[in-house]
MOPAC internal coordinates of N, CA, C and O (Angstrom, degrees):
PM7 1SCF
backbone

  N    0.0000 0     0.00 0     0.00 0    0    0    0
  C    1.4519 1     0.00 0     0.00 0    1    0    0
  C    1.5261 1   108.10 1     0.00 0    2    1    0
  O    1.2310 1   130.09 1   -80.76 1    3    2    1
  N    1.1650 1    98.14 1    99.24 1    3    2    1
  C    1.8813 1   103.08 1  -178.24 1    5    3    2
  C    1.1135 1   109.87 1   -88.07 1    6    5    3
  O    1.2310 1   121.13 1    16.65 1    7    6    5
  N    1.6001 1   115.44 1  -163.35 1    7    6    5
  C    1.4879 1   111.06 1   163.56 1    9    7    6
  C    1.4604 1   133.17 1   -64.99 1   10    9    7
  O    1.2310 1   118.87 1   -21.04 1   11   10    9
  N    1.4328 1   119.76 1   158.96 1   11   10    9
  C    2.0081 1   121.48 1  -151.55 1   13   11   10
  C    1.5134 1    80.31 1  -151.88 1   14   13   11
  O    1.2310 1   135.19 1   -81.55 1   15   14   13
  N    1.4771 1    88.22 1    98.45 1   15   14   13
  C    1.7999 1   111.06 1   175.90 1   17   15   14
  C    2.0498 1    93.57 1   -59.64 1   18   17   15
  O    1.2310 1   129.57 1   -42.96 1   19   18   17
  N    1.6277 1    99.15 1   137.04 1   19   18   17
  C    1.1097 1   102.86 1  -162.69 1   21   19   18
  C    1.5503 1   147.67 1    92.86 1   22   21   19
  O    1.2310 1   122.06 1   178.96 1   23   22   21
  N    1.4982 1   113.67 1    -1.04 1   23   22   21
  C    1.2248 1   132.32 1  -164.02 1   25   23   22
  C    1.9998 1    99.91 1  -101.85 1   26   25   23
  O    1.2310 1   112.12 1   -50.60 1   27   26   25
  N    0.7688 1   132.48 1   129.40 1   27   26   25
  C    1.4730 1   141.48 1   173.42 1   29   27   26
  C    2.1051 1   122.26 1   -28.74 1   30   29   27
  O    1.2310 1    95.39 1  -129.99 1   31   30   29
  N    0.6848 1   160.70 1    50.01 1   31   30   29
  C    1.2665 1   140.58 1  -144.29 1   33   31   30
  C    1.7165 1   127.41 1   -36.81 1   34   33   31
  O    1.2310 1   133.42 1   -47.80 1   35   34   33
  N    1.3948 1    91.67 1   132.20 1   35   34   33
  C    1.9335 1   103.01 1  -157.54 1   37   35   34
  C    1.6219 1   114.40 1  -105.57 1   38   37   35
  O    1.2310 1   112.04 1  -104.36 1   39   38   37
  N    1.2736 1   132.62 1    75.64 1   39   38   37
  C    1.3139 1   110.84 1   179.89 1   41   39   38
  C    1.5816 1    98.69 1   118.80 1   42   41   39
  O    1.2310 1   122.37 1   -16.47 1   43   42   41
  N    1.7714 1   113.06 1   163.53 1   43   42   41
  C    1.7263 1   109.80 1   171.51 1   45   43   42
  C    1.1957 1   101.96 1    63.73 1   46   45   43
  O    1.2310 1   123.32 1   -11.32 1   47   46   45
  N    1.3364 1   111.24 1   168.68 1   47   46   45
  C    1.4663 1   127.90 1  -155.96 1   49   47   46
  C    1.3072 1    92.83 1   -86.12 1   50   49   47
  O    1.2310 1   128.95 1   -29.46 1   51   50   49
  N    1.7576 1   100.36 1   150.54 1   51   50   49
  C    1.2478 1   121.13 1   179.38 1   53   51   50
  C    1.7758 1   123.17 1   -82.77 1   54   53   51
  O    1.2310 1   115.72 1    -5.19 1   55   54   53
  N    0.8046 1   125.72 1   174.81 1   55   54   53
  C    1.3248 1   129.11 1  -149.06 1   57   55   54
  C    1.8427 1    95.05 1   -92.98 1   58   57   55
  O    1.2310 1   123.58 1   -60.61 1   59   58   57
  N    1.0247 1   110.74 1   119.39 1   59   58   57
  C    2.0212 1   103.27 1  -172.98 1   61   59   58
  C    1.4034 1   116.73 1    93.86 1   62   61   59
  O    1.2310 1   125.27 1   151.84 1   63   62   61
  N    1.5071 1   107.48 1   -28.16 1   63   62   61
  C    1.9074 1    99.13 1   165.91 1   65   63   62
  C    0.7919 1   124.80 1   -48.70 1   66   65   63
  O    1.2310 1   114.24 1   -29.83 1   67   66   65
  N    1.4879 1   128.51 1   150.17 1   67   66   65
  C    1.7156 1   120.05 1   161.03 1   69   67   66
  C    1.5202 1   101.50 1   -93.41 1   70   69   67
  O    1.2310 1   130.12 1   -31.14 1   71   70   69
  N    1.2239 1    98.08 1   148.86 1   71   70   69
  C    0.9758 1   140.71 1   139.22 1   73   71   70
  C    1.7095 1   119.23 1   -14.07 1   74   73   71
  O    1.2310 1   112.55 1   -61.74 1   75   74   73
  N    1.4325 1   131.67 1   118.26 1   75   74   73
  C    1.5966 1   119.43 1  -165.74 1   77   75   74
  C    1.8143 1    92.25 1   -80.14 1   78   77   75
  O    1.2310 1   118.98 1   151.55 1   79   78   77
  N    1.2343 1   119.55 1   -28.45 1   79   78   77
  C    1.5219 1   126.09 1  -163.54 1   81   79   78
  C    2.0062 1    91.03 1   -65.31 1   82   81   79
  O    1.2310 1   126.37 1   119.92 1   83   82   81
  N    1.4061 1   105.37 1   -60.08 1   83   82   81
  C    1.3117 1   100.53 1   172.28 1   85   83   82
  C    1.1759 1   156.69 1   -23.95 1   86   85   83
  O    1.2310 1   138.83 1   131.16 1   87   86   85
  N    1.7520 1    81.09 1   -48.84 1   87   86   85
  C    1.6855 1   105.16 1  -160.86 1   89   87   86
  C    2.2058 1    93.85 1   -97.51 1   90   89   87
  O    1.2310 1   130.62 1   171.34 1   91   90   89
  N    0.9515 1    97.11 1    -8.66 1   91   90   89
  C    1.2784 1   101.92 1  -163.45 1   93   91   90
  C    1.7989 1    81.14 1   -87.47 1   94   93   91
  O    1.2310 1   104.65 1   123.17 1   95   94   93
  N    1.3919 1   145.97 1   -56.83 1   95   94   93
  C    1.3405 1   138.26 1   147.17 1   97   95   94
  C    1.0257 1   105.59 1   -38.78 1   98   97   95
  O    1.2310 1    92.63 1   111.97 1   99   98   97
  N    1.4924 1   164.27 1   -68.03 1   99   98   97
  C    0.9925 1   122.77 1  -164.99 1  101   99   98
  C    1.3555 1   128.60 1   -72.77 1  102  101   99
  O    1.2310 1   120.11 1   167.08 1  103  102  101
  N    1.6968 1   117.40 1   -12.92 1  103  102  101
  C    1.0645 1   121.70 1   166.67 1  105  103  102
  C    1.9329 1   128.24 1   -52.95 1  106  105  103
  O    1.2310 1   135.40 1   149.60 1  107  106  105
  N    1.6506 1    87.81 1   -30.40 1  107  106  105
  C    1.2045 1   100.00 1   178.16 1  109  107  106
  C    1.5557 1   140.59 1   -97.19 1  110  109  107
  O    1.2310 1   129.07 1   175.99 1  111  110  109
  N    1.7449 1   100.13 1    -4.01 1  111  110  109
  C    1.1271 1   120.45 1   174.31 1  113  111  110
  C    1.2289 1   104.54 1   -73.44 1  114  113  111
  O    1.2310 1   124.48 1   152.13 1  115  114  113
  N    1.4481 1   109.01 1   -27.87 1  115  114  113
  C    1.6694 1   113.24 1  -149.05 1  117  115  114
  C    1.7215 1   105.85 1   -98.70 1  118  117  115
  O    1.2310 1   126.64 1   160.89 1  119  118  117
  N    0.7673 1   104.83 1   -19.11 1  119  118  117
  C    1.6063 1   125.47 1   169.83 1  121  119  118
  C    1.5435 1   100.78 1   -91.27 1  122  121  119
  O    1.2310 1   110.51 1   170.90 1  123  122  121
  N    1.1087 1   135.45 1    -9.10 1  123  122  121
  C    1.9205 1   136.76 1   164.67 1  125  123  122
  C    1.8245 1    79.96 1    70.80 1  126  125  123
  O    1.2310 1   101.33 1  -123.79 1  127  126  125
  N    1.4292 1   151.61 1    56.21 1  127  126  125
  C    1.4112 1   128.88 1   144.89 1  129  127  126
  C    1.6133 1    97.68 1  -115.82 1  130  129  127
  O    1.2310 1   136.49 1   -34.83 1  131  130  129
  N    1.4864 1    85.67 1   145.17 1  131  130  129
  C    1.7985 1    93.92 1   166.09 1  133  131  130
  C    1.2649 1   114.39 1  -129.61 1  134  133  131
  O    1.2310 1   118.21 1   -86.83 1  135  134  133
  N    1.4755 1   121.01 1    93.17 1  135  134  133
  C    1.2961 1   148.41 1   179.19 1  137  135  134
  C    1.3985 1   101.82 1    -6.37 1  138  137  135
  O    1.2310 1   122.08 1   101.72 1  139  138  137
  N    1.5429 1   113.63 1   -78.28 1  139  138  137
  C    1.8446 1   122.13 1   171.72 1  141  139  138
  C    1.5430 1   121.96 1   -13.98 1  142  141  139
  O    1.2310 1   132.82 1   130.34 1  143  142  141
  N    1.8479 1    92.84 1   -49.66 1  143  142  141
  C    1.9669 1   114.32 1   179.75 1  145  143  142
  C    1.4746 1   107.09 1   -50.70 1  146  145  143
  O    1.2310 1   126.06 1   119.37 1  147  146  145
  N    1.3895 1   105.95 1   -60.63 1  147  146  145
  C    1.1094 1   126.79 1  -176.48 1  149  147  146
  C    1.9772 1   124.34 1   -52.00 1  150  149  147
  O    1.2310 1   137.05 1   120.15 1  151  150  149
  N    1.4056 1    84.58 1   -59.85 1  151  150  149
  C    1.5554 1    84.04 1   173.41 1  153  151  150
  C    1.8279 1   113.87 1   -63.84 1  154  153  151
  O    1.2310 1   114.38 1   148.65 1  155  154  153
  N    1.3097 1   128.26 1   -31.35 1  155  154  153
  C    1.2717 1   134.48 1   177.68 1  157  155  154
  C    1.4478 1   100.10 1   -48.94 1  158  157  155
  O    1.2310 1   124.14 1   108.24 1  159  158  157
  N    1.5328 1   109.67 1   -71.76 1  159  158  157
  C    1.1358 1   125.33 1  -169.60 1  161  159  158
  C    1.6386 1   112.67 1   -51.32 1  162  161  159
  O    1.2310 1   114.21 1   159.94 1  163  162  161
  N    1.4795 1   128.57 1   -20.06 1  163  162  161
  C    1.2802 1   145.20 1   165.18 1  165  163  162
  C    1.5073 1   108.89 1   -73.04 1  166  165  163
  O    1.2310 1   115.19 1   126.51 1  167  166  165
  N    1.0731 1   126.73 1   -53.49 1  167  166  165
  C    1.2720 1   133.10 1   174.99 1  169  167  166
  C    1.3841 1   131.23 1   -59.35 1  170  169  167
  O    1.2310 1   127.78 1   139.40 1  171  170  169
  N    1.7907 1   102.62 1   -40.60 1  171  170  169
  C    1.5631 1   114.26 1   168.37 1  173  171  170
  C    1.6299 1   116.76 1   -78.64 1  174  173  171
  O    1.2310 1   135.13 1  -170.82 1  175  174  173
  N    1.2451 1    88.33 1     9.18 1  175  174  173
  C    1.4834 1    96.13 1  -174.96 1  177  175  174
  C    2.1330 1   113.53 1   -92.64 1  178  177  175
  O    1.2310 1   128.29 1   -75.80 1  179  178  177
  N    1.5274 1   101.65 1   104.20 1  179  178  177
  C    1.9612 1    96.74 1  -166.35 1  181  179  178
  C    1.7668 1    91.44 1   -65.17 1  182  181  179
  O    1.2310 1   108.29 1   142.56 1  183  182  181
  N    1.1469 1   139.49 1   -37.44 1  183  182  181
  C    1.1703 1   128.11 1  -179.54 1  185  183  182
  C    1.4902 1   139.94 1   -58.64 1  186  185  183
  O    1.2310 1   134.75 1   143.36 1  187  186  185
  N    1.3083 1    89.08 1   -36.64 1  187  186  185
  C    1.7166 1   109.76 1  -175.98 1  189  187  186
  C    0.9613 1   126.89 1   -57.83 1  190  189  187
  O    1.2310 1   103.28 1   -63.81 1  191  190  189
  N    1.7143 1   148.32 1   116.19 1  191  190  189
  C    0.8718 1   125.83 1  -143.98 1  193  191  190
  C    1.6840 1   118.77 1   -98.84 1  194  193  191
  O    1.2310 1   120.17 1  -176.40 1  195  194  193
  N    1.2796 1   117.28 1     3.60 1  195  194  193
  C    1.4172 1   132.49 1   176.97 1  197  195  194
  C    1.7065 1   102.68 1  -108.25 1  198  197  195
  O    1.2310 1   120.40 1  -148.89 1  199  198  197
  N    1.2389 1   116.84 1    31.11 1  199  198  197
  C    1.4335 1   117.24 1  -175.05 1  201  199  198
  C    1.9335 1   113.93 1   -70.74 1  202  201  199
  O    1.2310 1   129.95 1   139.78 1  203  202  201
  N    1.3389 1    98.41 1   -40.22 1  203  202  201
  C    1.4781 1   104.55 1   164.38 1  205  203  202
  C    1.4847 1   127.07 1   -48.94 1  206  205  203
  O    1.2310 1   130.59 1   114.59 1  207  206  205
  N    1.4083 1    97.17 1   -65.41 1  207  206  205
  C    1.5873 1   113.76 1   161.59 1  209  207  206
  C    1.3391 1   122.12 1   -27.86 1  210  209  207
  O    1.2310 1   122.11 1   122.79 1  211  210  209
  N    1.0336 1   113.56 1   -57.21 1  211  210  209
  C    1.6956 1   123.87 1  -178.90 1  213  211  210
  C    1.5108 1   110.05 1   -74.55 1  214  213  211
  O    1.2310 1   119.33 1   150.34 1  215  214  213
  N    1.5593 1   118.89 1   -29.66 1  215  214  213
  C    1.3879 1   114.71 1  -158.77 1  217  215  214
  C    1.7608 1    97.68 1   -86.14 1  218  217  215
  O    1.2310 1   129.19 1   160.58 1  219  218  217
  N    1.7527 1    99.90 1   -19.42 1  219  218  217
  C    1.6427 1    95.95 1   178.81 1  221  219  218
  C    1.7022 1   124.14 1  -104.83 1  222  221  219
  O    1.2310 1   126.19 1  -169.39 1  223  222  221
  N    1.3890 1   105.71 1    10.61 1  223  222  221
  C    1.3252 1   139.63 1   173.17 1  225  223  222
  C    1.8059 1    91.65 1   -84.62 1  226  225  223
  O    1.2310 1   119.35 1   109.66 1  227  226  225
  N    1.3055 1   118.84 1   -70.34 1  227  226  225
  C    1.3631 1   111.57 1  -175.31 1  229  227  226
  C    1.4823 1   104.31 1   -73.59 1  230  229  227
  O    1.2310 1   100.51 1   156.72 1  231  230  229
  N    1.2423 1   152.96 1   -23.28 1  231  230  229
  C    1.1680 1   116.86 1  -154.80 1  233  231  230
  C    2.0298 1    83.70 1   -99.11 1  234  233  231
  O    1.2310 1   116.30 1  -148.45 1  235  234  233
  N    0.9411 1   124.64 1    31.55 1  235  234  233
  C    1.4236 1   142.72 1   142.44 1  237  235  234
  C    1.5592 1   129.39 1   -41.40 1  238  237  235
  O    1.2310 1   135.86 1   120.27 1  239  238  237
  N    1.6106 1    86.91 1   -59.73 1  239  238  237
  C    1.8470 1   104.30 1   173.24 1  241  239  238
  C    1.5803 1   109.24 1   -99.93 1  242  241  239
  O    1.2310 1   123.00 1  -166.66 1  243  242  241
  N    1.1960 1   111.86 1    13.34 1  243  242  241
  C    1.3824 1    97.44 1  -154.21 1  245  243  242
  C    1.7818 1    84.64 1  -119.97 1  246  245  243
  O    1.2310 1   106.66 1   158.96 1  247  246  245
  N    0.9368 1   142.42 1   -21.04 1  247  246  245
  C    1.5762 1   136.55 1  -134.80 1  249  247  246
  C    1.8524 1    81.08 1  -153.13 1  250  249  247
  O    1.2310 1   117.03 1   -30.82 1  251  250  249
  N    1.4171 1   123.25 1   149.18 1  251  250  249
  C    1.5703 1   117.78 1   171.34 1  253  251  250
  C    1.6631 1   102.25 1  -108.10 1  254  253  251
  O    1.2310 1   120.27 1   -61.01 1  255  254  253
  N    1.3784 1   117.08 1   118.99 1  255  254  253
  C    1.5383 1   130.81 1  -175.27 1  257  255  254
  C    1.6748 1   104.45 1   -56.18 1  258  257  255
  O    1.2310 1   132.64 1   -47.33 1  259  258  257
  N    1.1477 1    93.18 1   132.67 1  259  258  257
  C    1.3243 1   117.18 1   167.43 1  261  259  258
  C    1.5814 1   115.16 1   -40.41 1  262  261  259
  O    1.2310 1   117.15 1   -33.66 1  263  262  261
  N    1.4337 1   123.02 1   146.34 1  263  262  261
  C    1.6174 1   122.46 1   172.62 1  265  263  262
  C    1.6551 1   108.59 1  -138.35 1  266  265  263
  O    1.2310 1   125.30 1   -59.71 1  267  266  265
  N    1.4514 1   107.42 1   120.29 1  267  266  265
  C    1.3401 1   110.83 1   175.09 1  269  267  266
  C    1.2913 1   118.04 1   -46.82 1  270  269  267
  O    1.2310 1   117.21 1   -40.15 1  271  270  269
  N    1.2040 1   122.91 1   139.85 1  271  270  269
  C    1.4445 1   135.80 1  -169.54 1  273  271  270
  C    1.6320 1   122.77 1  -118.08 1  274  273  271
  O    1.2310 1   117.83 1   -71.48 1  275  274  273
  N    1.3967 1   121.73 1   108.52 1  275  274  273
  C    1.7784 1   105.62 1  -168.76 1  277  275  274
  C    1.6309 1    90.80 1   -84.07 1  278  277  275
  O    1.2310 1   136.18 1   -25.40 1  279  278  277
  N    1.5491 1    86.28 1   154.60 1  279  278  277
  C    2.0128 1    90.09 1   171.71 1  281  279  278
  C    1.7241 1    85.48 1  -130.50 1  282  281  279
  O    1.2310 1   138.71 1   -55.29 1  283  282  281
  N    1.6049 1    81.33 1   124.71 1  283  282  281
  C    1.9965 1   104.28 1   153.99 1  285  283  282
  C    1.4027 1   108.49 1  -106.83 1  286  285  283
  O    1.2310 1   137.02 1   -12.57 1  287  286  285
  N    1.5475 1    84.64 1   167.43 1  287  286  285
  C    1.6965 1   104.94 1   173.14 1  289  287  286
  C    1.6219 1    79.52 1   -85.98 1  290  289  287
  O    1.2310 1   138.53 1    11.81 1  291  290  289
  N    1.9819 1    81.69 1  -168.19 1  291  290  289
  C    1.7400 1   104.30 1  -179.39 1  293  291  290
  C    1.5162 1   102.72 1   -58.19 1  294  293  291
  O    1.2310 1   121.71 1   -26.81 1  295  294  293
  N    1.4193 1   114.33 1   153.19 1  295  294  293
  C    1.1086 1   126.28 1  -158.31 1  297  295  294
  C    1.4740 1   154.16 1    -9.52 1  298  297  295
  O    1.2310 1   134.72 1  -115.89 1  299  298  297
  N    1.5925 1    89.12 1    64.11 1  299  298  297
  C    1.7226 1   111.99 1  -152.27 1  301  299  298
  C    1.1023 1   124.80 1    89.73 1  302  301  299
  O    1.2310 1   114.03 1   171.28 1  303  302  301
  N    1.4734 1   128.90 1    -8.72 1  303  302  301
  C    1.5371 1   116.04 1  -163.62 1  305  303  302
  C    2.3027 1    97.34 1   -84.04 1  306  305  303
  O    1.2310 1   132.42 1     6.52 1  307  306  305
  N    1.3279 1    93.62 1  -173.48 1  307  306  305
  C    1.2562 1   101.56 1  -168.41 1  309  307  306
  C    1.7348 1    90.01 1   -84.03 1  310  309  307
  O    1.2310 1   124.54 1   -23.73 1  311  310  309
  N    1.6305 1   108.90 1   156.27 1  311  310  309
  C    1.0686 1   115.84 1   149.44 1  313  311  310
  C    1.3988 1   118.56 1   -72.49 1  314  313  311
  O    1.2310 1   126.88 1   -26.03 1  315  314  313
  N    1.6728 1   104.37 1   153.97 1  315  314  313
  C    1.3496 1   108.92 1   160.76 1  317  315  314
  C    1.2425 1   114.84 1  -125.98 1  318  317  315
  O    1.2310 1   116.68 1   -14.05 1  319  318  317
  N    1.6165 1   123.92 1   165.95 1  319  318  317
  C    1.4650 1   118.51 1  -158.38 1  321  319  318
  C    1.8323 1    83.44 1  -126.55 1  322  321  319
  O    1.2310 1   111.74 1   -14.86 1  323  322  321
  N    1.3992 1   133.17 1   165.14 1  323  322  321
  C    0.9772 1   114.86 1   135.30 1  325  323  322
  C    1.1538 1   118.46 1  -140.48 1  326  325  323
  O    1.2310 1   105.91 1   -74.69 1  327  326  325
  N    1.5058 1   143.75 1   105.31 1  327  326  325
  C    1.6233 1   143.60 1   159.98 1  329  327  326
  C    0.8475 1   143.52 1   -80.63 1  330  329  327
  O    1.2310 1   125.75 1   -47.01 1  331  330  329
  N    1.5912 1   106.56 1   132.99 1  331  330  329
  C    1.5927 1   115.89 1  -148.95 1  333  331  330
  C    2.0371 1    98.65 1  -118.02 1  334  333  331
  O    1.2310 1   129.53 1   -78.32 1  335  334  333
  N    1.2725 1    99.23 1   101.68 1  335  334  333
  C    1.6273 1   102.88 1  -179.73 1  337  335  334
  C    1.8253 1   103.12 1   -83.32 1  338  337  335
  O    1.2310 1   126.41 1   -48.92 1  339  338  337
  N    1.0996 1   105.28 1   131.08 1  339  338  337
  C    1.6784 1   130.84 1   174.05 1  341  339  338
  C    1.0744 1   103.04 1   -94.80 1  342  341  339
  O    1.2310 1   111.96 1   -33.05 1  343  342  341
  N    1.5244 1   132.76 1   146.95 1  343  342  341
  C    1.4676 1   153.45 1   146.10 1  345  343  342
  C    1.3727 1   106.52 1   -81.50 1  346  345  343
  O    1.2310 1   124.69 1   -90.57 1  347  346  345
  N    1.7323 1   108.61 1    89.43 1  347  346  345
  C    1.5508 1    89.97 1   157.53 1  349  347  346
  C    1.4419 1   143.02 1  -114.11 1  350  349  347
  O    1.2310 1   135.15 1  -149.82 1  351  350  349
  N    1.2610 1    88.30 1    30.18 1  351  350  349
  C    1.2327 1   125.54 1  -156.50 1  353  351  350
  C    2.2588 1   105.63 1   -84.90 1  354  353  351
  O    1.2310 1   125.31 1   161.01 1  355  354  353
  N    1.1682 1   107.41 1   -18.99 1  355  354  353
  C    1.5608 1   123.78 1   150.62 1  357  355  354
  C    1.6277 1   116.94 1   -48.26 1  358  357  355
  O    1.2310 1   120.10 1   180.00 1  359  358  357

């Protein structure tokens, strides 16, 4: 049962809301803070005691996070390794 051109809209955001991501910027424009400023300024800070926190909060936007990676053999099958230990010790 897909969509039925004509049916009312049910659920999900309404049509003209903002957005919480939005409003949470405009909250912050409007108050003149820019979160980023802030955390820098937390981070450059040797005293502060959440200075870590902030410095790995920003290097968040700043650096692109790593993504686990599967490794196959040829077409899905498993790799195989094979090691061959020598005595060279003769």
């Amino acid at each position: 049962m897909g969509f039925q051109k004509g049916h009312k809209k049910t659920g999900g955001i309404q049509k003209g809301q903002v957005h919480r991501k939005t409003r949470v910027e405009l909250a912050c424009e409007a108050a003149g803070v820019d979160p980023f400023k802030v955390m820098a300024l937390i981070a450059a800070d040797d005293s502060h005691p959440d200075r870590m926190i902030a410095a790995k909060e920003l290097a968040k936007y700043l650096e692109p996070q790593k993504k686990a990676t599967e490794i196959t053999g040829k077409d899905g099958e498993d790799i195989t390794m094979r090691v061959i230990v020598e005595d060279y010790s003769k």
